[in-house]
C-alpha positions in Angstrom: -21.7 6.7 18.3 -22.1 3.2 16.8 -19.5 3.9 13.5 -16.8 6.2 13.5 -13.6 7.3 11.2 -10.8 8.4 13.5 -7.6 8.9 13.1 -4.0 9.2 15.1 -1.5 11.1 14.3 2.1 10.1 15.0 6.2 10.9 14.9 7.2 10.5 11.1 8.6 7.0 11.5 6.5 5.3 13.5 4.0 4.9 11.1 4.1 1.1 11.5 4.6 0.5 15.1 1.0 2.5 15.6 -0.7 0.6 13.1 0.6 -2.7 14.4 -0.8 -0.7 18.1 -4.3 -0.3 15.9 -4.7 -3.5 14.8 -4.1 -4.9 18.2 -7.4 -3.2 19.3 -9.2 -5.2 16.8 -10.0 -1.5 14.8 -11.1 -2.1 10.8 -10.3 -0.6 7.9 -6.8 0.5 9.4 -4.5 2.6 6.7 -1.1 3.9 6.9 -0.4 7.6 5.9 2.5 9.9 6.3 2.4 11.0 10.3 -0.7 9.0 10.6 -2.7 5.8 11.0 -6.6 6.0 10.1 -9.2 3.7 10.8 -12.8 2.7 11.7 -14.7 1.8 14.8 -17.3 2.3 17.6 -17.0 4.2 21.0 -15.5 1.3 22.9 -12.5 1.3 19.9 -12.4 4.9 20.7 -11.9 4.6 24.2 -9.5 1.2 23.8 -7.4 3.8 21.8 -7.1 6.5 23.8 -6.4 4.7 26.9 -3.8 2.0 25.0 -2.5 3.9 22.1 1.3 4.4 22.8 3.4 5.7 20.0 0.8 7.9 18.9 0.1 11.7 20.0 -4.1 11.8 20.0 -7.2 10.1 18.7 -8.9 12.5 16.5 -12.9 11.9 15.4 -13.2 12.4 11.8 -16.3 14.7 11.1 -15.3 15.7 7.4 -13.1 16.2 4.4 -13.6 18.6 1.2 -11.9 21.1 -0.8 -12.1 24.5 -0.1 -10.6 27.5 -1.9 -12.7 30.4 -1.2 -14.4 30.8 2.2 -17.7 30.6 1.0 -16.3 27.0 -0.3 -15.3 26.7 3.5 -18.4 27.6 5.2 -21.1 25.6 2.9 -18.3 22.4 3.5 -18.2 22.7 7.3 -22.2 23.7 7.6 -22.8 20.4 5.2 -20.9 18.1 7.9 -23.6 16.5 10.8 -22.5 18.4 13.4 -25.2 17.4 15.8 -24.2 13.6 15.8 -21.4 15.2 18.3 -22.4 17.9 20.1 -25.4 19.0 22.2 -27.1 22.1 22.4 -24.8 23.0 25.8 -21.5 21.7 24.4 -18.6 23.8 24.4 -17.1 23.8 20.5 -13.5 25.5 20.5 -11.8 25.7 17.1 -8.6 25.8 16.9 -6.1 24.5 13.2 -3.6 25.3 10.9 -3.2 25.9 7.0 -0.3 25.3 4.7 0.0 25.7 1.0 -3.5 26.8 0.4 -5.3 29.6 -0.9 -7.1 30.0 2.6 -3.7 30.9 4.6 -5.5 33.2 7.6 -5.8 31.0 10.5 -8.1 33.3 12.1 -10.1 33.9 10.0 -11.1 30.0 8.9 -11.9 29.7 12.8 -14.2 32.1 12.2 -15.6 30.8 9.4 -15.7 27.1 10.8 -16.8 27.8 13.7 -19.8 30.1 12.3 -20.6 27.2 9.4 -20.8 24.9 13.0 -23.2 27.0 15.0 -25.4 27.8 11.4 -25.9 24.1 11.1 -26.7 22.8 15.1 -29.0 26.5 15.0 -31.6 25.2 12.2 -31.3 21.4 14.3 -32.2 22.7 17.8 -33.9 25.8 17.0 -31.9 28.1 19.0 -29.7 31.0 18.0 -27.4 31.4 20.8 -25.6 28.7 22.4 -24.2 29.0 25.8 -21.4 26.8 25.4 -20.9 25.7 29.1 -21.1 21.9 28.9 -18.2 19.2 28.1 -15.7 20.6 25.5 -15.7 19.4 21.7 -12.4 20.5 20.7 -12.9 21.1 16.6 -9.4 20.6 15.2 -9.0 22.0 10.9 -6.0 21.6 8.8 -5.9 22.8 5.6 -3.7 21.6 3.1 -3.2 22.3 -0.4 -6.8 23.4 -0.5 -7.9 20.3 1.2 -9.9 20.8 4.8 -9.8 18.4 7.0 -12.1 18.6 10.3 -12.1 16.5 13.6 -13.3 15.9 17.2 -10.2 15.9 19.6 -11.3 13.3 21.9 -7.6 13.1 24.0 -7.4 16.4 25.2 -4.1 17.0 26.3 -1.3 14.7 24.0 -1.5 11.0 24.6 2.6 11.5 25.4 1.2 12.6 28.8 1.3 9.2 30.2 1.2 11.1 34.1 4.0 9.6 35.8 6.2 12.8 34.2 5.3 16.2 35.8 9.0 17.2 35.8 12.1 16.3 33.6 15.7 17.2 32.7 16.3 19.9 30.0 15.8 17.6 26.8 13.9 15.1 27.8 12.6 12.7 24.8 9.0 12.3 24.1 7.1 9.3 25.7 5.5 8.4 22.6 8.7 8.5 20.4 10.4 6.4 23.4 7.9 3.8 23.1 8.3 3.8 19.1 12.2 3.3 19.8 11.2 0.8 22.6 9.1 -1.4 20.1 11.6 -0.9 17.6 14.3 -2.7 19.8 11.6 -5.8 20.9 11.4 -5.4 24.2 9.9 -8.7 25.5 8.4 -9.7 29.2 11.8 -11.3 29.9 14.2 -8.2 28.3 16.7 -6.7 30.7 16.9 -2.8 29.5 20.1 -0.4 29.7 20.3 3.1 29.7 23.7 4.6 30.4 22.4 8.0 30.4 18.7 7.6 31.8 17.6 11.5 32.1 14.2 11.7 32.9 14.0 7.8 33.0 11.7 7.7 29.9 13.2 4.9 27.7 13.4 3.0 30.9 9.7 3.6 32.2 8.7 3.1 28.3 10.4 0.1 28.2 8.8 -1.4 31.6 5.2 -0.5 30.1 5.6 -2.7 26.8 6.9 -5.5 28.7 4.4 -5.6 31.1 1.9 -4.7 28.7 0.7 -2.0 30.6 -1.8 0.4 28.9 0.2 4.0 29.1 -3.7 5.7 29.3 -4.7 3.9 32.4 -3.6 7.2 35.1 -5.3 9.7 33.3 -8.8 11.1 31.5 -9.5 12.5 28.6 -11.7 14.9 27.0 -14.5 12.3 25.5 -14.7 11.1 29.1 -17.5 13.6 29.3 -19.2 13.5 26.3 -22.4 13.0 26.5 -22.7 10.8 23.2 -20.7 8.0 24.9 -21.8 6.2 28.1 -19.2 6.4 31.1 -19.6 2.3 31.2 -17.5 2.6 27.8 -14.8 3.5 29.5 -15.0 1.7 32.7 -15.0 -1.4 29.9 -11.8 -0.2 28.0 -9.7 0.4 31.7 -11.2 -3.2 32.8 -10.2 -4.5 29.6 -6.7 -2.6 29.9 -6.3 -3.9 33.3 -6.6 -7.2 32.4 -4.0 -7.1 29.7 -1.6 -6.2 32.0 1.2 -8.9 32.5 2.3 -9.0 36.4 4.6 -12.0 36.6 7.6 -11.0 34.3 11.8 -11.6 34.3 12.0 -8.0 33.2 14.5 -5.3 34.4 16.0 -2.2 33.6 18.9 -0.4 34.5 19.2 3.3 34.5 22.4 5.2 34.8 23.5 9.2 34.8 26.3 10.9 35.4 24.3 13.7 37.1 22.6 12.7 40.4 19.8 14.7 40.0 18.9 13.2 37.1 19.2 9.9 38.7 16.8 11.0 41.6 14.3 12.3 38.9 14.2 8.8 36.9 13.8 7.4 39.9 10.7 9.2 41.4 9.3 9.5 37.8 9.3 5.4 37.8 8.1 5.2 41.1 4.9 7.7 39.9 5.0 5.2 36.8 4.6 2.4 39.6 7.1 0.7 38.1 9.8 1.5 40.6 10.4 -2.1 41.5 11.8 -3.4 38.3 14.1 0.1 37.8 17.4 0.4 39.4 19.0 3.7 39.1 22.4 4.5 39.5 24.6 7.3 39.3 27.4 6.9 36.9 29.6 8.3 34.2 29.5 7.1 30.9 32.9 6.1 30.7 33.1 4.0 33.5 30.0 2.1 31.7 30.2 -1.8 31.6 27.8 -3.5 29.3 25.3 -5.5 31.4 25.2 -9.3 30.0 22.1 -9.8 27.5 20.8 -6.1 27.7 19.3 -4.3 25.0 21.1 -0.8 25.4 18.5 2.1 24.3 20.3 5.3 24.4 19.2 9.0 23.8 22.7 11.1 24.1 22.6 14.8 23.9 21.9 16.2 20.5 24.8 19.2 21.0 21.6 21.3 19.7 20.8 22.4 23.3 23.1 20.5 25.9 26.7 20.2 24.5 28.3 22.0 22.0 28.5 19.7 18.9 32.2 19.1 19.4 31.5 17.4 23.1 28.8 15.4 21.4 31.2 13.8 19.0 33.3 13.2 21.5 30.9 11.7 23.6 29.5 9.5 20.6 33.5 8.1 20.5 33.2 7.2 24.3 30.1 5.5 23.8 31.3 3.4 21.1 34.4 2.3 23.2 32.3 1.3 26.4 29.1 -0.3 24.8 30.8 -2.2 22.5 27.4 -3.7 20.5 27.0 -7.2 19.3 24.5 -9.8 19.0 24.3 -10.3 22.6 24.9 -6.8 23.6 22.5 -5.1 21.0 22.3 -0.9 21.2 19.5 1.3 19.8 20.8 4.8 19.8 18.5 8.3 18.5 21.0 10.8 16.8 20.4 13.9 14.8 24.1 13.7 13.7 24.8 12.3 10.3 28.2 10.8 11.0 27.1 9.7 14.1 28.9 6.4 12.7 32.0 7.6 12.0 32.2 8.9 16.0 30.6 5.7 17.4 33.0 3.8 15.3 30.5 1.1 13.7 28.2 0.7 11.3 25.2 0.2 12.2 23.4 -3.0 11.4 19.8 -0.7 10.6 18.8 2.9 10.6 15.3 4.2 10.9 14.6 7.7 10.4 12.8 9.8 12.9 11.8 13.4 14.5 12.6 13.9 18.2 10.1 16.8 18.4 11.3 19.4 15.0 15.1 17.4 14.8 15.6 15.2 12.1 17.1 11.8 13.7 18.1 8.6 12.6 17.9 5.3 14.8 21.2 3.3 14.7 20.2 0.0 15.3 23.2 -2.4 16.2 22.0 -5.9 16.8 24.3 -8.3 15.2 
């Protein structure tokens, strides 16, 4: 697997912090789209991606795109694709997609067409008719939009967002891979000191300690390509080795999470110490209003929503409080996630940028005080 066109989807909004993530790898022909970066490269760029990659949410192989608007259409463009440059004759080809706005709307039955058009094609390649399916998965991922099929090789497996060091969290926790977009976003450095006055889960904190130390979020867990037979395992001992490397040991870095719930403050704390970043974390229990700013820390805040915690009333109230107590300025800079469009007018500044984003299906803006 010498060339290949992937892809990464991403958080609309991040667009630009995962093709700044791309380009770091040293992939060509990177482009931007809406909710995704695409670009070009060999196994080891594959592998470099999946284990590095950390504002986006998988790295997708890109077998195919054509138009389709009658299933025939759909079969003959799926059968047409070289399906046997990716899987063996034991490989295990799930198919799984969605369509929207097209004139082939039944899920169902385009998996059955796809994965029929798959099975035609690697038939009249190996000369066998039935295919037993029990070696590595080859997740086959379809959209279909506007008429336009798009077909790819999942090669994550489960979401890059599961970094490893979360196997439990409070009851809105934020996404890692959003967390590290709002974490680049607020340029955190090897010498940042990093606030959260209501830590959760611990994510923007552990996100936070990752980018300063440079350390690859993909490095405690496998993926699906892992087994592949098309890529050599001494890829991927290369992209860790490589990964490991990167990773800066000798930093001034330190964050500081508080909560005013101590279980929360106990589940920060064992998710950093999973995160093995436990040493440069201090967690403390702690109600927002007895807050102090800490001097030269970037604040990174993810209040409840009032969607599913507090009832929206309580979160304006809370937004007041956490205007009063953080107090943003140049030296004190804040970077807070809210769906709430007068989240301003609460906080009681203007902020200096906004940057819209999704936390999950919510509409957010970033409020990014820094002056």
């Amino acid at each position: 697997m010498d060339h290949l066109k992937m892809s990464v989807p991403c958080h609309f909004g991040l667009e630009s912090v995962l093709s700044f993530e791309v380009k770091r790898l040293g992939a060509e022909n990177v482009k931007v789209y809406d909710g995704r970066v695409s670009f070009e490269g060999d196994s080891l760029t594959l592998a470099r991606a999946n284990i590095n990659i950390a504002t986006g949410e998988r790295v997708l192989v890109d077998v195919g795109e054509f138009e389709a608007r009658s299933f025939e259409e759909l079969f003959e463009g799926v059968r047409a694709l070289e399906w046997e440059r990716y899987i063996a004759k034991l490989d295990e080809f799930p198919v799984v997609g969605y369509s929207l706005n097209s004139k082939l709307h039944s899920v169902p039955d385009c998996q059955s067409i796809i994965k029929k058009a798959i099975v035609t094609r690697l038939s009249s390649v190996y000369g066998i008719r039935r295919f037993e399916e029990t070696g590595p998965r080859h997740r086959i991922r379809f959209s279909i939009h506007k008429d336009k099929v798009t077909v790819s090789l999942d090669s994550s497996g489960e979401g890059l967002h599961k970094r490893g060091y979360r196997r439990n969290s409070n009851a809105a926790p934020i996404k890692e891979t959003l967390a590290a977009g709002i974490v680049d976003f607020a340029r955190v450095r090897a010498d940042s000191i990093i606030c959260d006055p209501m830590c959760g889960s611990g994510t923007l904190l552990i996100e936070s300690a990752y980018k300063a130390h440079r350390i690859a979020p993909g490095l405690r867990r496998s993926f699906e390509a892992q087994h592949w037979s098309q890529i050599d395992e001494t890829v991927w001992q290369k992209a860790r080795t490589q990964a490991m490397d990167e990773i800066i040991r000798d930093t001034k870095f330190k964050a500081y999470g508080f909560d005013i719930d101590r279980d929360a403050c106990a589940l920060s704390a064992a998710n950093a110490k999973k995160a093995g970043v436990s040493s440069r974390c201090e967690i403390t229990r702690r109600d927002i209003t007895d807050h102090r700013p800490i001097e030269g820390a970037i604040t990174l805040v993810n209040p409840p929503y009032g969607e599913r915690l507090l009832e929206i009333r309580q979160a304006e109230e809370l937004y007041k409080k956490l205007g009063q107590v953080l107090r943003p300025d140049a030296k004190n800079p804040c970077y807070i996630i809210s769906p709430h469009e007068e989240f301003e007018k609460f906080f009681g500044k203007k902020a200096d940028k906004k940057r819209k984003l999704y936390n999950g299906m919510i509409k957010c803006d970033l409020y990014m005080y820094f002056r």
